[in-house]
C-alpha positions as CSV (number, residue, x, y, z in Angstrom):
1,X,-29.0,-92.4,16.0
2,X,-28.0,-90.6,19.4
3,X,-31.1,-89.5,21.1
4,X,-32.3,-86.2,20.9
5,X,-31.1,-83.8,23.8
6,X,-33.3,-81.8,25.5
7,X,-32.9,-77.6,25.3
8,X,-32.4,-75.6,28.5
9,X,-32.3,-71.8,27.7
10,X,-30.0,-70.1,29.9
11,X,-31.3,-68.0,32.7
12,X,-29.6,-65.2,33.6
13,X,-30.1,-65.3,37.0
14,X,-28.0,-68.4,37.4
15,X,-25.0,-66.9,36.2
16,X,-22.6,-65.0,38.2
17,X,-21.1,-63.4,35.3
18,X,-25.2,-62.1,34.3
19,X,-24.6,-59.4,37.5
20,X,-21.0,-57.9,36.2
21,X,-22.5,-57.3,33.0
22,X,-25.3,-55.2,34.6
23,X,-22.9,-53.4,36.8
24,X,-20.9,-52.8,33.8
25,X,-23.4,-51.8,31.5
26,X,-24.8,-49.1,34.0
27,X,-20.8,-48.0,34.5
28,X,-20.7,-47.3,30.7
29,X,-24.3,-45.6,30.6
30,X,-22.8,-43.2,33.8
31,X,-19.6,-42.5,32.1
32,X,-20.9,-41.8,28.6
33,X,-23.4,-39.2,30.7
34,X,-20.5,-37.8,32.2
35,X,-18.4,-36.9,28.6
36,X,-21.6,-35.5,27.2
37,X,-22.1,-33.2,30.3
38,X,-19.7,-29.4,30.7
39,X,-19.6,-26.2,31.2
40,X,-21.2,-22.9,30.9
41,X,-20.0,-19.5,31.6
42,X,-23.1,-16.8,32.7
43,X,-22.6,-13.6,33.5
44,X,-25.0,-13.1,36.2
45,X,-26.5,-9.2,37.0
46,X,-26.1,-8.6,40.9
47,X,-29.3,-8.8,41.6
48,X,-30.0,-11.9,40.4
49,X,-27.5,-13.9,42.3
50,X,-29.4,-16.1,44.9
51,X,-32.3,-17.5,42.5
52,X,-29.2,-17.8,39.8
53,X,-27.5,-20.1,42.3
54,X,-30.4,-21.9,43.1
55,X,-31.5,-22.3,39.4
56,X,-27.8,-23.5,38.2
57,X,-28.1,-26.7,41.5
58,X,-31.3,-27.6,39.4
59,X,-29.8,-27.2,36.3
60,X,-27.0,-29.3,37.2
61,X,-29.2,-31.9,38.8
62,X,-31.3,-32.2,35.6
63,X,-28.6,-31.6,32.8
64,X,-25.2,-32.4,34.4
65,X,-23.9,-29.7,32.8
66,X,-21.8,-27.1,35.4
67,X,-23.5,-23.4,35.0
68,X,-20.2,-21.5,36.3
69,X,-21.5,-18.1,37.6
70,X,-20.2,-15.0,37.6
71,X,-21.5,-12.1,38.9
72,X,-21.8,-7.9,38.6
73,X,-23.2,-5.0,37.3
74,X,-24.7,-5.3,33.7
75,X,-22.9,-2.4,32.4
76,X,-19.9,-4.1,33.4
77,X,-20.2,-7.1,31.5
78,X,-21.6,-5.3,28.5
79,X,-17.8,-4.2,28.4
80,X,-16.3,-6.7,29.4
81,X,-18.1,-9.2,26.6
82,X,-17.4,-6.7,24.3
83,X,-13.5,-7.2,25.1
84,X,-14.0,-10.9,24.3
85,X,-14.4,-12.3,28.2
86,X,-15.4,-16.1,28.1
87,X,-18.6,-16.1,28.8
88,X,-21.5,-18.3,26.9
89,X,-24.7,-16.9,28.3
90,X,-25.5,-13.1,29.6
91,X,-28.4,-13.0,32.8
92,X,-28.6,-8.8,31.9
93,X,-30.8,-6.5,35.0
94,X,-32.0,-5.3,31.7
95,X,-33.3,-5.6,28.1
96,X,-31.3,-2.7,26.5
97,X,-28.3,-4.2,27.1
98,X,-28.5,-7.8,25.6
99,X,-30.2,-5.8,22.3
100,X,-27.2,-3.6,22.5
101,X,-24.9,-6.9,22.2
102,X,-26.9,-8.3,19.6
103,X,-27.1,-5.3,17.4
104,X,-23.0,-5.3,17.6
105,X,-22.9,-9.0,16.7
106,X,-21.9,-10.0,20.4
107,X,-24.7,-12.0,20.6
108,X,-27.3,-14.3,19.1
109,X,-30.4,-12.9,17.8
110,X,-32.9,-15.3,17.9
111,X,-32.0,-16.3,21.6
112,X,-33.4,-13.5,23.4
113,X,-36.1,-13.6,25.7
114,X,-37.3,-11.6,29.1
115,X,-37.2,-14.3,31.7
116,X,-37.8,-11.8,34.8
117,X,-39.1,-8.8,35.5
118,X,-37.6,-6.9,38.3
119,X,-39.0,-4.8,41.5
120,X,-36.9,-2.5,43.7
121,X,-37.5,-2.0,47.2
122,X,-36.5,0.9,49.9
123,X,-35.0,-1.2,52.4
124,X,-33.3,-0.8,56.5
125,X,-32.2,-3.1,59.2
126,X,-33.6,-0.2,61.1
127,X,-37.5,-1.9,61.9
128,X,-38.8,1.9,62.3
129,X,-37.3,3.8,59.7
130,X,-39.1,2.8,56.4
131,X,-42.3,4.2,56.3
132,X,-43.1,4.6,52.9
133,X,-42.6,7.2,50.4
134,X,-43.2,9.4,53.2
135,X,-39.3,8.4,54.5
136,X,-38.3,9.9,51.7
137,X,-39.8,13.3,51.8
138,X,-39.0,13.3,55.5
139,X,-35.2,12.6,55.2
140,X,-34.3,11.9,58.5
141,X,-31.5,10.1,57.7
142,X,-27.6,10.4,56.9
143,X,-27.4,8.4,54.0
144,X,-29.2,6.0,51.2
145,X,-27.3,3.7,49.0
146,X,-28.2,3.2,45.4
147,X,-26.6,1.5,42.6
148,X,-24.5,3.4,39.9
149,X,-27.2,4.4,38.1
150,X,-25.2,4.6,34.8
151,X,-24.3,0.8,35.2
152,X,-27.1,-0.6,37.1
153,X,-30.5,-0.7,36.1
154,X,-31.5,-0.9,40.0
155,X,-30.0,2.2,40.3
156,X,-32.0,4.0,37.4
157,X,-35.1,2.7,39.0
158,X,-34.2,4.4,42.0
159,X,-33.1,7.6,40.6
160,X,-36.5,7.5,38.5
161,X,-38.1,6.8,41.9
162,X,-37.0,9.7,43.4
163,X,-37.5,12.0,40.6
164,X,-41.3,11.2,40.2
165,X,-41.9,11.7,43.6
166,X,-39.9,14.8,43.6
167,X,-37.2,14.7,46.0
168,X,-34.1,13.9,44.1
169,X,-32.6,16.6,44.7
170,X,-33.1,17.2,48.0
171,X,-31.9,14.1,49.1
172,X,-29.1,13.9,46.2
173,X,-26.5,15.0,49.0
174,X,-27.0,12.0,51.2
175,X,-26.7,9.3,48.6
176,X,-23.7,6.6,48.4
177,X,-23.4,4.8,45.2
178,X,-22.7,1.1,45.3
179,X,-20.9,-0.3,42.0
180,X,-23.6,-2.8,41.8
181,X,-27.0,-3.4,43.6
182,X,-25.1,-6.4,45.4
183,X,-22.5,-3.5,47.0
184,X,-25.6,-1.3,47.3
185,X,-27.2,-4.5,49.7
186,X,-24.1,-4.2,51.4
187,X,-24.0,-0.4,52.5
188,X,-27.3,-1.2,54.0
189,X,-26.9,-4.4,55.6
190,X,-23.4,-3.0,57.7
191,X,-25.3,0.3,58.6
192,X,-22.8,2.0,56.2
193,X,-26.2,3.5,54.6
194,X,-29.2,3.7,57.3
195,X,-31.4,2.8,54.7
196,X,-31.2,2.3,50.4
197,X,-32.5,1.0,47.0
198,X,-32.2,-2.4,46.9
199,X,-33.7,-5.5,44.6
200,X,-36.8,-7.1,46.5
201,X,-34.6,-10.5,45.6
202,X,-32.3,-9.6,48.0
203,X,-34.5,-8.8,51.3
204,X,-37.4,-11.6,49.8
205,X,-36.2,-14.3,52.7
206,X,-35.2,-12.1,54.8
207,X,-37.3,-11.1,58.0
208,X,-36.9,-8.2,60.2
209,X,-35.6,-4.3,59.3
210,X,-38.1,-2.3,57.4
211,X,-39.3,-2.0,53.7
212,X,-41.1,-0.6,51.0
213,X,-41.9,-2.3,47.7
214,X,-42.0,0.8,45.6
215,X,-44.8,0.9,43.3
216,X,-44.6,-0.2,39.8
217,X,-46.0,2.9,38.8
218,X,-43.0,4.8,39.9
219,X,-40.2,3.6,37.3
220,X,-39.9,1.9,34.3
221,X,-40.4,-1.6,34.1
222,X,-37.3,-3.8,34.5
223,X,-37.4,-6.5,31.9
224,X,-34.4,-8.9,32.4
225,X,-33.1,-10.4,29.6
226,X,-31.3,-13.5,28.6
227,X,-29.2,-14.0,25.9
228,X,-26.6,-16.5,24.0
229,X,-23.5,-14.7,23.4
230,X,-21.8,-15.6,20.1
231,X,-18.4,-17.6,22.2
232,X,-21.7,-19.9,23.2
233,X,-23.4,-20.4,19.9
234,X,-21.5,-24.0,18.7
235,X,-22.1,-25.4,22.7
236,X,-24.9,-27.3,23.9
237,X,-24.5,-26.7,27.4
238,X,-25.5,-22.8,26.9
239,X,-28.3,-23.5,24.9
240,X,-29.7,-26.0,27.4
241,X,-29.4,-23.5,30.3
242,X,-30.9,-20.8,28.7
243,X,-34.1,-23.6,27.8
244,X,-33.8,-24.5,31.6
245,X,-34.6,-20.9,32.6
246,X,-37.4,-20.8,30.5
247,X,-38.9,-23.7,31.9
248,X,-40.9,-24.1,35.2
249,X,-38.0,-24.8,37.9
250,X,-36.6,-22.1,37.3
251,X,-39.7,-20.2,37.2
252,X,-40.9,-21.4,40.7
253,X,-37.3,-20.0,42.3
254,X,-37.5,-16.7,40.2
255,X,-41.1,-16.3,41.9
256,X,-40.2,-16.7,45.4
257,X,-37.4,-14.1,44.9
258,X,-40.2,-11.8,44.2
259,X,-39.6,-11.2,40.4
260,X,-42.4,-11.5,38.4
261,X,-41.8,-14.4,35.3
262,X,-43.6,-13.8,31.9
């Protein structure tokens, strides 16, 4: 009888060919990450652009998925998704307009939410100009931008603005109309306007010029609101972005933009 032969379990360690498996295992796990990850198309409103770029770096960080922004007035895109553009995911300055898509079977029901809540500001580069509401009765100025206030819910609250405190139609002479409130921002910002309307996202980091965060008193509330659009319904991508903006990253930028997050 042969004697019996001691067992040696193999360590891994030992083996040279232990370290390529590893490497290739991980290699698999990175490229099966990858296939799973895509695309999503979101119209963005104006207003909303910086935290929406910051939010999508997170997203993609987090998800790998690619949020591929696009950006303009909601009106806008309210036509333009009604024409069938390719978007997956609406960011609306507003919450009639994503209810208007859904009611016309644009979008999905069940998917919308408020994830902001909007504030308008009276902005200048000029650091003595903006006052208060007092600039406004005062008018010493040539010209204040606002957003089309048929297209831009900015520009609605500004109009509304005025007319509570009475002096829309003294000043309505001097007012420029940006198609959005990101044109608006720009009127003001190259001294085309000396002073205008403007989203508080867009002056938040800003220093220098002067402001006035206009009372919420003075306009209707601006509830932003999200929405999956039908073209998104089947992808996972969408739905995962709009869960990302509900969640508290995206919360934390929307809040040092100086919205206010329900």
């Amino acid at each position: 009888m042969s004697p019996m032969r001691s067992f040696h379990p193999i360590v891994a360690k030992n083996r040279p060919w232990a370290a390529a498996i590893g490497v290739l295992s991980a290699t698999v796990l990175t490229i099966a990450g990858a296939a799973h990850a895509a695309d999503v198309n979101v119209a963005v409103a104006a207003n909303f652009t910086e935290p929406a770029k910051e939010i999508a770096q997170l997203f993609a960080g987090k998800t790998h998925h690619k949020a591929v922004l696009s950006f303009g007035a909601t009106g806008q895109f309210y036509t333009q998704i009604s024409q069938a553009a390719p978007f997956q995911v609406f960011l609306s300055a507003d919450e009639a307009t994503p209810k208007k898509l859904v009611g016309n079977g644009f979008a999905v029901a069940d998917s919308l939410f408020t994830y902001a809540i909007g504030k308008i500001v009276l902005f200048s580069g000029n650091a003595a100009l903006v006052t208060g509401e007092q600039t406004l009765r005062d008018a010493k100025f040539n010209k204040i931008a606002i957003a089309d206030p048929a297209t831009a819910p900015y520009g609605a609250a500004a109009v509304e603005t005025m007319k509570v405190l009475g002096v829309y139609d003294a000043l309505a002479g001097k007012i420029v109309q940006g198609s959005n409130i990101a044109q608006t921002y720009q009127f003001v910002d190259t001294g085309n306007a000396e002073l205008g309307f403007v989203a508080l996202s867009q002056v938040a980091g800003r220093r220098g010029g002067s402001r006035w965060v206009v009372p919420a008193n003075l306009y209707g509330a601006i509830r932003q609101d999200a929405v999956l659009l039908r073209s998104g319904a089947g992808k996972e991508a969408a739905k995962a972005f709009l869960e990302f903006m509900k969640g508290a990253e995206a919360a934390k930028v929307m809040e040092k933009f100086g919205y206010d997050v329900k």
